[in-house]
C-alpha positions in Angstrom: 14.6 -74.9 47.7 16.9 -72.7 45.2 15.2 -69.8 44.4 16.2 -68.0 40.4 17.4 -64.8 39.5 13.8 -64.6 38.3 10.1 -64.1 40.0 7.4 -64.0 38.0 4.5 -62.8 40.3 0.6 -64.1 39.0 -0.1 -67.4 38.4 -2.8 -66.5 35.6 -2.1 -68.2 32.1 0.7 -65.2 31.0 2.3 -65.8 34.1 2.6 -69.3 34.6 3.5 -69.7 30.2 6.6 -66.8 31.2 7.5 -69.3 34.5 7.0 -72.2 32.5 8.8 -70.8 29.1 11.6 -69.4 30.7 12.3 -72.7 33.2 12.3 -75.4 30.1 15.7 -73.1 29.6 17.2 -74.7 32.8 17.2 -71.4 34.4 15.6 -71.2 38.0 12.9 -69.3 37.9 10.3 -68.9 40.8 6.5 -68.5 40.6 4.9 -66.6 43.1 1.4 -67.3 43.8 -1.2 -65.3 46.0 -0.9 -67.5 48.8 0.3 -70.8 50.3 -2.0 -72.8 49.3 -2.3 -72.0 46.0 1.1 -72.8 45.6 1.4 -75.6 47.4 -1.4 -76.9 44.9 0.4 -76.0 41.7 3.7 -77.5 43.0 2.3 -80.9 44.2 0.3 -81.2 40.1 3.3 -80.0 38.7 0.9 -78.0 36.5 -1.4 -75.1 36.2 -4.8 -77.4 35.7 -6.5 -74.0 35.8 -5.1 -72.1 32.7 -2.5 -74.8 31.4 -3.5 -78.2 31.6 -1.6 -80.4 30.3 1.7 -78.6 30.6 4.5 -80.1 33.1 6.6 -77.7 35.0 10.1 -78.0 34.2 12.0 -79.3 36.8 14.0 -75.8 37.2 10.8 -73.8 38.0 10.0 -73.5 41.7 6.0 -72.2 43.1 6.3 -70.5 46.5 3.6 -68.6 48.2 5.4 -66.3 50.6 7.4 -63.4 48.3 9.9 -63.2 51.2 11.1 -66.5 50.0 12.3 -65.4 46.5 12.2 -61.2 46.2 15.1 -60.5 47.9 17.5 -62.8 45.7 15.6 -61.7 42.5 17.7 -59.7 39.4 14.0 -59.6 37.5 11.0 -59.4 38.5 8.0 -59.7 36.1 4.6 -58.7 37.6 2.2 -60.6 35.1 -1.1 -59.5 36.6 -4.3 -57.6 35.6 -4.2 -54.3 35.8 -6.7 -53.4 38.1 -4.9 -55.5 40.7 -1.2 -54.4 39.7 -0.9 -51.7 42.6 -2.0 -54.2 45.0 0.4 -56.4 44.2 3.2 -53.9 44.2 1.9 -52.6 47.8 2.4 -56.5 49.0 5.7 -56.7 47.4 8.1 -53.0 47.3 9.6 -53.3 51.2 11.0 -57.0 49.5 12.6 -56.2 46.0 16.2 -55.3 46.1 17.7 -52.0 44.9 19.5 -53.6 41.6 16.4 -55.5 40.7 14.6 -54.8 37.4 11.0 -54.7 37.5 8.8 -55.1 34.3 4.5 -54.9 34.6 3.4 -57.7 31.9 -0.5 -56.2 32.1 -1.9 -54.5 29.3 -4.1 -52.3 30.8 -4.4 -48.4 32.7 -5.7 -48.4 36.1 -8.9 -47.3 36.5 -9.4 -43.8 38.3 -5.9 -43.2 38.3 -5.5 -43.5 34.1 -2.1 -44.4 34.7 0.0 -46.6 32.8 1.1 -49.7 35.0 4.8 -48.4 35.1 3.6 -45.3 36.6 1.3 -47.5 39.5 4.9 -49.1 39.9 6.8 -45.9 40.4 4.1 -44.7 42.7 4.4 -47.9 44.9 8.3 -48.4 44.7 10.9 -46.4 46.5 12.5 -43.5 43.9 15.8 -45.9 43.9 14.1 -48.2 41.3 12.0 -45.9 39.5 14.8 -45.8 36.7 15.2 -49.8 36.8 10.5 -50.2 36.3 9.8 -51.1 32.7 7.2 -53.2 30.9 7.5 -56.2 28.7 5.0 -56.3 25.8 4.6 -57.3 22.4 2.3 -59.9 19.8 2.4 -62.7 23.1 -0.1 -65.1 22.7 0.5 -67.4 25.5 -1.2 -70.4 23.9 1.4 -70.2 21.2 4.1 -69.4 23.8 3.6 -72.4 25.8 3.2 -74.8 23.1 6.8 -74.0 22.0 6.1 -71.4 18.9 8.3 -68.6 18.6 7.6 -65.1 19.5 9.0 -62.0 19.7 8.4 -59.0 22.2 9.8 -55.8 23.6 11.4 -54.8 26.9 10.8 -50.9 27.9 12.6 -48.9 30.3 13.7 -45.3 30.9 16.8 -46.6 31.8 19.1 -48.6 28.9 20.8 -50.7 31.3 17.7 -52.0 32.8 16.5 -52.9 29.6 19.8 -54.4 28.3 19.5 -56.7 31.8 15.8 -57.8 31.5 16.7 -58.7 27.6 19.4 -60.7 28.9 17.3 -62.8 31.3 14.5 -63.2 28.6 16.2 -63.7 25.6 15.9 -67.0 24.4 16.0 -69.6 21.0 12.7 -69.6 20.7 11.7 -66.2 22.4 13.5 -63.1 20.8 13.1 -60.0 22.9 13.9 -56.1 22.1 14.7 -53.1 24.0 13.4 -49.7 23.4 13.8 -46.8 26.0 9.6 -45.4 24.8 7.9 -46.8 28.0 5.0 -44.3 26.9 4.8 -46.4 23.4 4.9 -50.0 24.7 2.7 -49.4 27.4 -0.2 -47.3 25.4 0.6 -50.1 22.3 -0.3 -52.8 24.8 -3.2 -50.9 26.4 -4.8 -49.7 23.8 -4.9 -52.4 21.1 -7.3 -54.6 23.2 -9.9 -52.0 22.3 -9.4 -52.7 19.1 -9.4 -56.8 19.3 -13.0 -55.8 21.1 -14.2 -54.2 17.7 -12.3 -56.6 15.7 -14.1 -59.7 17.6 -17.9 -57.8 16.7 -16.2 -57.5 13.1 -15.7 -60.7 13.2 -19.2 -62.2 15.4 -21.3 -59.9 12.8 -19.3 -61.6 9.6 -18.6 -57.8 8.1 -15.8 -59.3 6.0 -12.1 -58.9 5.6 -12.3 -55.5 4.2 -14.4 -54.3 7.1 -11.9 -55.5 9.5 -8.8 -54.4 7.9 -9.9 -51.0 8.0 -11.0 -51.1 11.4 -7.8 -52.3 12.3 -5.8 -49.4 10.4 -8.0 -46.7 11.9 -7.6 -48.5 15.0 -3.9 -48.3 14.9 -4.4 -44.8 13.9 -6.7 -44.0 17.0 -4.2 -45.6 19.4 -1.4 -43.6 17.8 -2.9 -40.0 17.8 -3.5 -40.6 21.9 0.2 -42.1 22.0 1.6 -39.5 20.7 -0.2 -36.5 22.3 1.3 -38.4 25.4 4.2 -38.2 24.4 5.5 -41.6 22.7 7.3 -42.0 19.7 5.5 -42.7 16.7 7.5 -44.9 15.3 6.5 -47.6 18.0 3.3 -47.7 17.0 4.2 -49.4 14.1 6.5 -51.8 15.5 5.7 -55.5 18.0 4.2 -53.3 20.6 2.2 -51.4 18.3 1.4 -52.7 14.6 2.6 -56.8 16.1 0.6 -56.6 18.8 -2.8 -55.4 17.1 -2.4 -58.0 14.6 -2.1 -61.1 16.5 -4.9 -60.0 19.1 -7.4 -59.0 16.3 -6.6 -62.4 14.4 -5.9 -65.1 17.4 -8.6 -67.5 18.1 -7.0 -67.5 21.6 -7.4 -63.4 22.1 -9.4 -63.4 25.4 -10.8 -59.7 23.7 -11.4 -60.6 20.0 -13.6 -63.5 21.8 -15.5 -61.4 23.9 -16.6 -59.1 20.8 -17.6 -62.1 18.8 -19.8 -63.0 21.6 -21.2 -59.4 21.9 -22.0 -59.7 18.5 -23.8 -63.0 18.8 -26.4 -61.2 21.3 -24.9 -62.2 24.9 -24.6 -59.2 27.5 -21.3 -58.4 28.4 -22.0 -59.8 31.8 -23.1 -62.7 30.2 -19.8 -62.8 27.4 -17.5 -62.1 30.5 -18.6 -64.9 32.5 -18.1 -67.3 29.4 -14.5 -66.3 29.0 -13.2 -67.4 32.5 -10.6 -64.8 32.6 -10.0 -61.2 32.5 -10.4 -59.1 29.2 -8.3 -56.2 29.5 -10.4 -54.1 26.8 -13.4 -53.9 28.7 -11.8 -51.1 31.3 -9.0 -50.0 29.0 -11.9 -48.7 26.7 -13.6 -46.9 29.6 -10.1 -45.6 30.8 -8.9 -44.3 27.3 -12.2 -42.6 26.5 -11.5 -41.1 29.8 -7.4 -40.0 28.6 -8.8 -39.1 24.8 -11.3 -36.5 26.3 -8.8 -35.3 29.1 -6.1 -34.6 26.2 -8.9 -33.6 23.9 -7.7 -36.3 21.1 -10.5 -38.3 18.8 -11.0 -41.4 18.9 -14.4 -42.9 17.2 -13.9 -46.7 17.6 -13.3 -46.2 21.4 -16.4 -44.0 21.5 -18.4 -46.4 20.1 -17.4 -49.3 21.7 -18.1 -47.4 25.1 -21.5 -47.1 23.9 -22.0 -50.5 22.8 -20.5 -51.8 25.9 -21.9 -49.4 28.7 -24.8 -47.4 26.8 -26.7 -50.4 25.8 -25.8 -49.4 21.9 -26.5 -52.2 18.8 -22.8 -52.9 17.6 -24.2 -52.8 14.2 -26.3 -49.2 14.8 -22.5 -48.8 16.1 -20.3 -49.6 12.7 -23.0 -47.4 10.6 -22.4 -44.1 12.9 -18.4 -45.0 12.2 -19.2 -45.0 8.4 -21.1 -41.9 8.3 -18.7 -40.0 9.8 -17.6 -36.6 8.2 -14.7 -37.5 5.5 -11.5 -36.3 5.9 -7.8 -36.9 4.8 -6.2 -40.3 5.7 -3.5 -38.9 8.1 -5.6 -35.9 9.4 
């Protein structure tokens, strides 16, 4: 079995449509699942029944089930798991990954407890040797889309330029154009953050407040997730680009956004036990709203919409009793 110069580790529907995508390519690319048998399952089908059915691994993409068997001969490594399971992974993983390896988080989350960002859980987990070379890939990636063949665009972040340069390298292809930035802090909150907003954007959308209601909470939205990014220290100018700006849009508008879905079905009565369940799959917003109330109060920043989508989703708070406490806030000047 030829192993690639790239692992994709999580075989969830973002990280089987990057193993898939970047396969059709010819490149080798390996797949790492949780365990042997999972993998021996997806590479008898051929396919990810679970979260892709339908769609044939390339003949260039190998599934293994033991990271011994494709870490150590790995250039790139792209963790694509939820965040609250991202330093578990790492832990299983950092004696394995070689020193000139690049290593990107594809989550869009901050770990709960913690409140780090998931290139900080990386650093914490890897030796100090490839703290320079951790980075995160993010951007307006709606798998669906992906897979199918449409084109996309996203952003490779790392401290260090080389790194990035490398990663873009291995990534960059016809019908998926990536960037580099050196604003980890930017990408990462960008990512993180805007899935609070698809939340809102989804009861916007389940409570049929119209297009001027959800354009607006989208551009205080983007405000809210810039004021935090900021104060911690990203550049603002990110906000307004694919990780910030792209990324809001195409989650708020996607029928496919696992956390636009989950608002509409808030909206539509179901508990959010209830609305969970239905999707099947993880919706990052749900923690990354209880996780960046947690960072807005600890940096003393504002931010509303996150406040009162914590109620709504943990106080037992009507989402419409919700949008009229939003309205009747105190007026102020657009970029106070």
């Amino acid at each position: 079995m030829e192993c690639g110069a790239i692992t994709v580790i999580g075989t969830g529907n973002w990280g089987t449509t990057l193993a898939v995508m970047l396969a059709r390519t010819g490149r080798p690319v390996t797949l790492l699942a949780r365990d042997e048998a999972v993998a021996t399952g997806l590479h008898t089908a051929r396919m990810n029944r679970q979260y892709l059915p339908g769609i044939e691994f390339p003949p260039a993409l190998q599934v293994v089930g033991m990271p011994q068997h494709c870490l150590p001969q790995a250039a790139l490594v792209l963790l694509a798991v939820p965040s609250q399971t991202m330093r578990a992974n790492a832990l299983a993983i950092a004696d394995l990954i070689p020193m000139n390896s690049v290593i990107l988080s594809c989550a869009k989350g901050l770990e709960r407890g913690t409140l780090l960002r998931m290139s900080a859980v990386l650093q914490s987990v890897f030796p100090a040797a490839l703290h320079s070379q951790v980075g995160v890939l993010s951007g307006p990636n709606i798998a669906h889309e992906i897979v199918q063949g449409q084109p996309a665009t996203s952003v490779v972040a790392t401290a260090e330029p080389a790194a990035a340069q490398v990663a873009q390298g291995l990534l960059n292809i016809p019908l998926f154009r990536v960037y580099t930035t050196h604003d980890v802090t930017g990408v990462e909150l960008g990512g993180a953050l805007k899935n609070i907003i698809a939340l809102g954007a989804g009861i916007c959308d389940g409570m049929q407040t119209g297009d001027n209601a959800k354009a607006a909470f989208m551009t205080r939205g983007l405000a809210e997730i810039s004021r935090l990014g900021v104060t911690m220290g990203a550049n603002p100018l990110t906000f307004a680009g694919l990780a910030g700006l792209g990324d809001l849009v195409a989650t708020c508008a996607s029928p496919h956004s696992r956390n636009r879905r989950l608002g509409m079905a808030l909206a539509q009565g179901q508990s959010l036990a209830t609305a969970q369940a239905g999707l099947g799959q993880v919706a990052e917003g749900v923690t990354t709203v209880q996780t960046a109330r947690a960072l807005a109060r600890a940096h003393n920043v504002e931010m509303p919409i996150t406040e009162q989508l914590y109620n709504v989703l943990f106080a037992g708070k009507n989402p419409q009793a919700a949008i009229q406490d939003l309205m009747q806030r105190g007026v102020k000047h657009e970029l106070a």
